[in-house]
N, C-alpha and C positions, 0 to 999 in steps of 0.2 A: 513511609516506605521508600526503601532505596532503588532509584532509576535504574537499571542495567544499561549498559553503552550501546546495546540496541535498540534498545526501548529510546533514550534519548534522539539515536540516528533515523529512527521512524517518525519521531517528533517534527525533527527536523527537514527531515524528504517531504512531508505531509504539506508544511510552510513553504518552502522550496516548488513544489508542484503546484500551490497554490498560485503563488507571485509567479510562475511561468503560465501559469490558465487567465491571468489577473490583468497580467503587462506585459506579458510576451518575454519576459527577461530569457538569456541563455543560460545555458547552462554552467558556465565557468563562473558568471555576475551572479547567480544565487550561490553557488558553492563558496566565491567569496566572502559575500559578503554573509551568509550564515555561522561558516566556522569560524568567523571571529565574534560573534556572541555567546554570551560568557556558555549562557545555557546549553548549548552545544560541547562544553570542552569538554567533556567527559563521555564523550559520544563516539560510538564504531566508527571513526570515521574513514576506514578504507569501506566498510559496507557501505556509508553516505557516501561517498563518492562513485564507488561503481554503481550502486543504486541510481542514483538519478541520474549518472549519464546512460545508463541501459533504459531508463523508463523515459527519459527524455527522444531518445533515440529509436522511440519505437511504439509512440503512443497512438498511432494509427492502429499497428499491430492488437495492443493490448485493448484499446476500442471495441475491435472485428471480435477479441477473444472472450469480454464481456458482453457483446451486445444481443448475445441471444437468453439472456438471462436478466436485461433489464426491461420495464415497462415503459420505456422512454429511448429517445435517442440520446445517445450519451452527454451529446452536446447541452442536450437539456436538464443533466442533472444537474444538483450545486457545484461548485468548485471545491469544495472540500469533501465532500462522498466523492467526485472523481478523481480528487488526488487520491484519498485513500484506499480505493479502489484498485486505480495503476497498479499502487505501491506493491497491496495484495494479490494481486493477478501477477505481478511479476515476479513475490517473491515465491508463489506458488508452480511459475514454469522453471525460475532460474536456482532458486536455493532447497533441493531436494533435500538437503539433510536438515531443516528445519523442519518440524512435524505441522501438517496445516493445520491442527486446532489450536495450536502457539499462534502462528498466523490469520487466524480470522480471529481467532480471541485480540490479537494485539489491534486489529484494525479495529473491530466493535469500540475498544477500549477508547482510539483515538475520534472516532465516530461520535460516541459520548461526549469525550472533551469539548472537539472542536466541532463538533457540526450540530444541523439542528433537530429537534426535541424529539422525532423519531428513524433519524436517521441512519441510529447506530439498529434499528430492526431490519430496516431495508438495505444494508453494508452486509448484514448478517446472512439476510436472504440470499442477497446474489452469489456473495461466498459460499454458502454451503451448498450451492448448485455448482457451481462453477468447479469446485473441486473435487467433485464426482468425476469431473471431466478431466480436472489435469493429474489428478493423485488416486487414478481406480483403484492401484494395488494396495497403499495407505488405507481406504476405507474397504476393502473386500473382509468380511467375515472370516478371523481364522476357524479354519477345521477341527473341529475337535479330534484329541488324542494324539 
């Protein structure tokens, strides 16, 4: 199946957020040094850029935004459920015209990949709470007729 160039920049941010949770890297040294892997060239990369310097920029924020929905302190999840995480919680404040079940589907998706062996159920949980909170009018029941 063929990657979409978001799917690939999701990929990427996920990597990205990692090696900044990992080594502290900034954000211009991951954006470097990712868009010049090959896997990348086919990838949104104006989304991968605003992306990670908006999730970079504000990961305290996105923390406080998740944290009443996890069973831990964030600090204590893995590194890759809190990349993926970020990712998802921001692209659920910041990119309203993406529908969130495109969005918690794509994070589950990355969950699965890269994290481990049930961590794409617990990405999944906190998502589907979390976006009760940021997308009421998206999940509100329409009315019939």
């Amino acid at each position: 199946m063929m990657k979409s160039a978001r799917r690939r920049a999701r990929e990427g941010l996920v990597q990205g957020l990692y090696q900044s949770l990992l080594a502290g890297h900034g954000g211009r040294e991951i954006e470097a040094h990712l868009l010049e892997q090959e896997h990348l060239a086919r990838a949104d990369k104006t989304f991968f850029s605003n992306t990670l310097a908006g999730i970079l920029d504000n990961t305290g924020q996105l923390d406080t935004m998740l944290a009443p929905f996890l069973d831990r302190a964030p600090e204590a999840l893995s590194p890759v459920e809190r990349s993926i995480l970020w990712l998802a919680a921001f692209e659920l404040r910041h990119y309203p015209e993406t529908p969130f079940r495109v969005i918690i589907n794509e994070a589950v998706e990355l969950a699965k990949r890269y994290g481990g062996t049930d961590g794409h159920k617990y990405v999944n949980g906190v998502l589907d709470r979390l976006a009760v909170q940021e997308r009421p009018l998206e999940l509100r029941p329409i009315p019939p007729g």
